[in-house]
C-alpha positions as CSV (number, residue, x, y, z in Angstrom):
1,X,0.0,0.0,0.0
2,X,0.9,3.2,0.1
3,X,0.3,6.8,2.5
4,X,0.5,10.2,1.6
5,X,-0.2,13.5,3.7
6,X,-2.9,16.3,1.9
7,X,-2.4,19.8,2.3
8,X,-5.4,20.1,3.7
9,X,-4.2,18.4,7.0
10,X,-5.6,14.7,6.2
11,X,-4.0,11.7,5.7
12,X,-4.5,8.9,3.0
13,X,-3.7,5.8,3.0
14,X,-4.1,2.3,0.8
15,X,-3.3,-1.4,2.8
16,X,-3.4,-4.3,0.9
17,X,-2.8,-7.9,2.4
18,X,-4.1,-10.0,4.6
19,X,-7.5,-9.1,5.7
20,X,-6.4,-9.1,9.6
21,X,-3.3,-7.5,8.6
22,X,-5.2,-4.3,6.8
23,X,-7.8,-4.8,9.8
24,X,-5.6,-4.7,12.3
25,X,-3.7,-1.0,10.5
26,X,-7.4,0.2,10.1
27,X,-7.8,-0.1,13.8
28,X,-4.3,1.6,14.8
29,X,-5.1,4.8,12.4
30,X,-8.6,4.9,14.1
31,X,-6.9,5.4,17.1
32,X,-3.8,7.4,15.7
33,X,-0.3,8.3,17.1
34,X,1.0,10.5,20.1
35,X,0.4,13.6,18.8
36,X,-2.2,13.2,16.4
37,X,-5.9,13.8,16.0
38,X,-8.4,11.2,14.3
39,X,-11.8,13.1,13.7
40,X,-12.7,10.2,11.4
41,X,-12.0,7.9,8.7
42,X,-13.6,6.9,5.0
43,X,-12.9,3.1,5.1
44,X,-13.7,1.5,1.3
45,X,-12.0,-1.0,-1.0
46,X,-9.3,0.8,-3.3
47,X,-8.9,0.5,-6.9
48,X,-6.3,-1.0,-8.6
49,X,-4.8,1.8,-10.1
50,X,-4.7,3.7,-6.3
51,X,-3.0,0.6,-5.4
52,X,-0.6,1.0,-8.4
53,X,0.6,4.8,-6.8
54,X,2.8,2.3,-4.8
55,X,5.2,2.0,-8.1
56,X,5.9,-1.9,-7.6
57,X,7.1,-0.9,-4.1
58,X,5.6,-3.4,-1.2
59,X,5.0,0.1,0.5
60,X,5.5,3.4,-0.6
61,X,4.9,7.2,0.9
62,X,3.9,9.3,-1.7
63,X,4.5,13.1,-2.0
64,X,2.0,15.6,-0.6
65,X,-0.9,16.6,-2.9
């Protein structure tokens, strides 16, 4: 998968693997890092081509957009 900040302040992000795997990330980003803020999430399957913005990486972080 991949993660990238927006200028806007979000984050995104694409998991791919095992289902617990991508469960288990969904679960740590609801509840977020030290000094972060969560005020929600839009959880949905992704599309191949926004799991090709990896570039043949197994995980990538993409610029800023």
């Amino acid at each position: 998968g991949w993660v990238r900040n927006r200028r806007d302040g979000t984050v995104e992000a694409v998991f791919a693997g095992d289902a617990k795997a991508v469960q288990d990330m969904t679960a740590a980003c609801r509840k977020g890092g030290y000094a972060s803020r969560v005020d929600g999430m839009d959880v949905r399957e992704a599309s191949a081509d926004e799991l090709a913005l990896r570039g043949g990486n197994t995980f990538a972080v993409l610029p800023t957009v």
